[in-house]
ChimeraX commands (.cxc) that place a marker at each C-alpha (Angstrom):
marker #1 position 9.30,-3.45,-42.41 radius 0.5
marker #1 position 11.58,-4.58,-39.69 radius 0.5
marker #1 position 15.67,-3.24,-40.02 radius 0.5
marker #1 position 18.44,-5.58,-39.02 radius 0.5
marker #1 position 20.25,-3.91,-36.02 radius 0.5
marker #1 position 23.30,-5.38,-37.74 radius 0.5
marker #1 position 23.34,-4.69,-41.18 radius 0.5
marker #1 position 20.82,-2.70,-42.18 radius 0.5
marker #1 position 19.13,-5.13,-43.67 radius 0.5
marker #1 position 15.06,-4.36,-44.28 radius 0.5
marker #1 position 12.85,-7.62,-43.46 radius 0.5
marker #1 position 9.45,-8.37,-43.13 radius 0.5
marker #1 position 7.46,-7.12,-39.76 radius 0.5
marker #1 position 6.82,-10.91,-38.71 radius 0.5
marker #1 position 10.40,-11.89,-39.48 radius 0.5
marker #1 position 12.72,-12.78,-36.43 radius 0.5
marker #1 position 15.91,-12.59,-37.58 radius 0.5
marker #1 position 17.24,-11.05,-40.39 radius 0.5
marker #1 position 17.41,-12.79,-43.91 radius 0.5
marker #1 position 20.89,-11.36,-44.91 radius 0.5
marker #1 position 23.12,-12.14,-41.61 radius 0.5
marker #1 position 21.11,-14.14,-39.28 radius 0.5
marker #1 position 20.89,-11.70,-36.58 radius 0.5
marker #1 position 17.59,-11.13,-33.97 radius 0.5
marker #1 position 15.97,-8.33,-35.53 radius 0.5
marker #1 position 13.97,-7.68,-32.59 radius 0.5
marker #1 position 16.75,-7.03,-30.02 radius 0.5
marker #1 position 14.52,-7.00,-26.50 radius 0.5
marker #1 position 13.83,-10.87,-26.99 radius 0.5
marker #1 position 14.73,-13.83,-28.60 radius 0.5
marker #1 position 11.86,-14.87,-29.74 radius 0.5
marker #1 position 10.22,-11.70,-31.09 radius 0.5
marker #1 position 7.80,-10.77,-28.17 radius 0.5
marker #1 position 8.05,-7.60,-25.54 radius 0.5
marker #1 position 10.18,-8.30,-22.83 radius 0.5
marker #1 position 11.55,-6.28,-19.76 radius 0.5
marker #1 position 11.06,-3.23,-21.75 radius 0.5
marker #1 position 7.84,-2.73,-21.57 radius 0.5
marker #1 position 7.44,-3.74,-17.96 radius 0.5
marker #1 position 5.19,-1.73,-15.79 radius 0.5
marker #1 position 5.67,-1.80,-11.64 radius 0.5
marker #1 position 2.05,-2.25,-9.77 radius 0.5
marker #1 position 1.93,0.49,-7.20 radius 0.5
marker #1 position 1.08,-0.51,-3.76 radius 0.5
marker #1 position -2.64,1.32,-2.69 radius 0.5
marker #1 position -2.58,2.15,0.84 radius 0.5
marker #1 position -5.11,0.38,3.12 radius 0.5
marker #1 position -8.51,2.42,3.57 radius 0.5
marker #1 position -8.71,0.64,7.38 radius 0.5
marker #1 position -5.02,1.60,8.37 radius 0.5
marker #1 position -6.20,5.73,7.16 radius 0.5
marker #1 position -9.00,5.41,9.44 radius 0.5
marker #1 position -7.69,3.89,12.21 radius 0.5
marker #1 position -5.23,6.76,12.23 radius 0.5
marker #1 position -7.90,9.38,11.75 radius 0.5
marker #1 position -10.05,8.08,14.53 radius 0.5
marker #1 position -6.89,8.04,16.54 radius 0.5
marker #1 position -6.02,11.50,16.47 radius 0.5
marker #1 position -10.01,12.13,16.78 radius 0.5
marker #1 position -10.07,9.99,19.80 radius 0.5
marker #1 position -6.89,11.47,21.31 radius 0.5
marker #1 position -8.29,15.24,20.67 radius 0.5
marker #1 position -11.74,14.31,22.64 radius 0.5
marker #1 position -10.48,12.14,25.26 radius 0.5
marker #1 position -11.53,14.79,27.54 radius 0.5
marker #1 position -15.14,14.38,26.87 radius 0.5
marker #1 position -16.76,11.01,27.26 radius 0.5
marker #1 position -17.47,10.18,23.48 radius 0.5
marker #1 position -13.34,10.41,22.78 radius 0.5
marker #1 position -13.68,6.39,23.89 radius 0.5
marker #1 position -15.89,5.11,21.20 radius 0.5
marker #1 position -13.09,6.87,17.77 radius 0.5
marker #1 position -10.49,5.06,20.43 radius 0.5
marker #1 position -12.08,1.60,20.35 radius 0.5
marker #1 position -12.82,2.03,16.63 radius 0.5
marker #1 position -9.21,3.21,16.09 radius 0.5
marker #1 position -8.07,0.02,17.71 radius 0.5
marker #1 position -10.54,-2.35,15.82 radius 0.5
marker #1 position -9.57,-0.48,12.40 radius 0.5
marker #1 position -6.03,-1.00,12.97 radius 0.5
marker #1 position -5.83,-4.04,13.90 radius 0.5
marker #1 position -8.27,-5.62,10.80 radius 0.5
marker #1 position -5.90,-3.76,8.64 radius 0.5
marker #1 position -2.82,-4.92,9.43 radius 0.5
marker #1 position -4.17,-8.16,9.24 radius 0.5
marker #1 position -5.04,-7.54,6.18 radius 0.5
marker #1 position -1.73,-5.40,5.01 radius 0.5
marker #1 position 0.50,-9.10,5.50 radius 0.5
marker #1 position -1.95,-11.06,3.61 radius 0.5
marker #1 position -1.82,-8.80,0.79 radius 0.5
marker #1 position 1.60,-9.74,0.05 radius 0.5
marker #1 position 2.62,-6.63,-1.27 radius 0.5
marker #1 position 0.44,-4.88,-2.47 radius 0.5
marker #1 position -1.03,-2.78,0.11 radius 0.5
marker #1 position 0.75,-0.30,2.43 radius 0.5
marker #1 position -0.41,1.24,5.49 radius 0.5
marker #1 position 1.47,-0.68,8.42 radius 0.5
marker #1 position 2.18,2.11,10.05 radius 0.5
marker #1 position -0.26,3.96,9.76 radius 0.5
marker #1 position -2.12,1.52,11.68 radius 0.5
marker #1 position 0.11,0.82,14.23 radius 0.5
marker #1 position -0.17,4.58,14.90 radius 0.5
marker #1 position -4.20,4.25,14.64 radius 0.5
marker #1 position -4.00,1.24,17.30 radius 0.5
marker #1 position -1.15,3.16,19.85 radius 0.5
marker #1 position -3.81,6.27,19.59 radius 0.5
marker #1 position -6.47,4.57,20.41 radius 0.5
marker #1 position -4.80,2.85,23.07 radius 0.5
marker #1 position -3.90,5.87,24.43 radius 0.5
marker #1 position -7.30,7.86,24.10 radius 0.5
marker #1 position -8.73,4.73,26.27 radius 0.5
marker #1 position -6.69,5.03,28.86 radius 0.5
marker #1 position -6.77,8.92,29.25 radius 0.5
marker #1 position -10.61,8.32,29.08 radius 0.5
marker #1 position -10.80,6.37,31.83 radius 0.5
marker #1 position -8.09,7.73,34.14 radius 0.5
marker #1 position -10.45,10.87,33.28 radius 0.5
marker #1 position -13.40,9.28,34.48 radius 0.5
marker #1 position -11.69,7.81,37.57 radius 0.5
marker #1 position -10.38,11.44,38.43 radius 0.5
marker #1 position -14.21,12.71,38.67 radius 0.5
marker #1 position -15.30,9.92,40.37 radius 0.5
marker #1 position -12.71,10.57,42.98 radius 0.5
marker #1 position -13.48,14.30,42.95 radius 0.5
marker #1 position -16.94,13.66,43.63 radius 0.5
marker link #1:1,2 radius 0.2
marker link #1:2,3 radius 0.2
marker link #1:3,4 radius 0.2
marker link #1:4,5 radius 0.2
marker link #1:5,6 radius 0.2
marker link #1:6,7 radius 0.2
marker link #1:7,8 radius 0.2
marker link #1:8,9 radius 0.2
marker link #1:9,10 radius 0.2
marker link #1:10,11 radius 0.2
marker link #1:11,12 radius 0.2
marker link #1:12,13 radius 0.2
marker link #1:13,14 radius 0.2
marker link #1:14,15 radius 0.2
marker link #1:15,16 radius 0.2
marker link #1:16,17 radius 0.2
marker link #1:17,18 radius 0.2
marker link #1:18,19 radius 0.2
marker link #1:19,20 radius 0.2
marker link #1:20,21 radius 0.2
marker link #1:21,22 radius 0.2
marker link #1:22,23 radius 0.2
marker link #1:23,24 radius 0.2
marker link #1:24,25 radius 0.2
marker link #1:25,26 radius 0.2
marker link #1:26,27 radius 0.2
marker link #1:27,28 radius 0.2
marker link #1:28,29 radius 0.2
marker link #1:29,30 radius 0.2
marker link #1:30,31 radius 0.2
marker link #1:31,32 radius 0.2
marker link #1:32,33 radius 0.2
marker link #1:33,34 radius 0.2
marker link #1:34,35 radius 0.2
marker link #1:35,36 radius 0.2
marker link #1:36,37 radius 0.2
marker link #1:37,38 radius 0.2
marker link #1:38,39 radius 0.2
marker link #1:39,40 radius 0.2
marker link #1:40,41 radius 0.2
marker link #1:41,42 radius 0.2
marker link #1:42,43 radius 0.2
marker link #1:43,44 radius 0.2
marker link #1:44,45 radius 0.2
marker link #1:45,46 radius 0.2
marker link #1:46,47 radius 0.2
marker link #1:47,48 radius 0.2
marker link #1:48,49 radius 0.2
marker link #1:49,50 radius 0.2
marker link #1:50,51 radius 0.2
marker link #1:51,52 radius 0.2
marker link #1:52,53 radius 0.2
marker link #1:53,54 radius 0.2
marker link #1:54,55 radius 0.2
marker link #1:55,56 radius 0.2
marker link #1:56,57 radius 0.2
marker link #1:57,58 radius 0.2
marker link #1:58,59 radius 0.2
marker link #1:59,60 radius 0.2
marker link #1:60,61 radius 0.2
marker link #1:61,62 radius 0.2
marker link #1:62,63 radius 0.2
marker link #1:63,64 radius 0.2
marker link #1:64,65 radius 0.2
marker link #1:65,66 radius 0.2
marker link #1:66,67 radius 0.2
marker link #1:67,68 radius 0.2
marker link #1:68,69 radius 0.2
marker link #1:69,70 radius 0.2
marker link #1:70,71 radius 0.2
marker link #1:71,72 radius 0.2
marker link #1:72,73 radius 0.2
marker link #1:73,74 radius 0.2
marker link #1:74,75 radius 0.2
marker link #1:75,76 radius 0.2
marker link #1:76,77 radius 0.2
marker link #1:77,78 radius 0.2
marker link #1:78,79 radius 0.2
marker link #1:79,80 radius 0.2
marker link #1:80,81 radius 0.2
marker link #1:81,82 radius 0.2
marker link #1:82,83 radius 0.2
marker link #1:83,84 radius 0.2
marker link #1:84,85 radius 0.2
marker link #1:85,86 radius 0.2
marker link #1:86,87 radius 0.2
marker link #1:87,88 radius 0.2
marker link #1:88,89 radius 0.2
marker link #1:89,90 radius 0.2
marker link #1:90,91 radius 0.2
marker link #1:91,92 radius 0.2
marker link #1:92,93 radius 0.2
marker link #1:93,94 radius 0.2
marker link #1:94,95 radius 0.2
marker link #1:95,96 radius 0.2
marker link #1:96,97 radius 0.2
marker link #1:97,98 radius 0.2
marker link #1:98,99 radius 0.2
marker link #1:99,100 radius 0.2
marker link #1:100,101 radius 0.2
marker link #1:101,102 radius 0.2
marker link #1:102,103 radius 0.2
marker link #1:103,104 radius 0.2
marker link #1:104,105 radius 0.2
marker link #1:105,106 radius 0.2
marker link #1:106,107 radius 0.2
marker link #1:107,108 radius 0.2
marker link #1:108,109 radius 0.2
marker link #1:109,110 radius 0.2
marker link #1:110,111 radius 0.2
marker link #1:111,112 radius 0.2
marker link #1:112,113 radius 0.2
marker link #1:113,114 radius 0.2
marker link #1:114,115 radius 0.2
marker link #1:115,116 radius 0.2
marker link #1:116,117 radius 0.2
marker link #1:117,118 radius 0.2
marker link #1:118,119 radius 0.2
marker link #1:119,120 radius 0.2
marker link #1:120,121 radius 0.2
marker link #1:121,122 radius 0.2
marker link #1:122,123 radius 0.2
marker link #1:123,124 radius 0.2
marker link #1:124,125 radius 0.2
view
């Protein structure tokens, strides 16, 4: 049994407003159905590509020094780029920009110490 919100009034569970004074005895709607109340936000997920193009990053950045630091930076790169691609289309509802922006500027940079690195012992030599 449904009670009016007004007067007290007990009414039948399908009943929509109240047989003694006419007023909604559901008070979230007018018509008797859930409204805002029951409303649940989606969480945004956080791209998988953006978290690996920022983990290959830092991995490319910490082994720039040896030759192999080139192939996380290219892959860093690649990763962030695809995912922030695919971060806009999502319209909402994934996350992650940043982190691969910061996956694509690390790999950027782990390319560029890797060669001036190579360049360096070529000179030496």
């Amino acid at each position: 049994m449904k009670r009016c919100p007004v007067c007290d009034y007990l009414n039948d569970d399908w009943a929509v407003v109240c047989g003694s004074c006419g007023a909604l005895c559901d008070s979230r709607s007018e018509y008797g159905t859930l409204g805002v109340d029951n409303y649940m936000p989606i969480k945004a997920k956080t791209n998988g590509m953006a978290i690996a193009s920022l983990v290959l990053g830092i991995v490319s950045v910490l082994t720039c020094c040896c030759f192999i630091g080139i192939i996380p930076g290219i892959l860093a790169v690649v990763f962030g780029f695809i995912a922030r691609s695919t971060i806009d289309k999502s319209m909402g509802a994934q996350t992650g920009k940043g982190m691969a922006l910061a996956g694509i500027i690390l790999g950027f940079l782990s390319i560029v110490l890797t060669a001036a690195y190579f360049a360096l012992l070529i000179m030496d030599s």
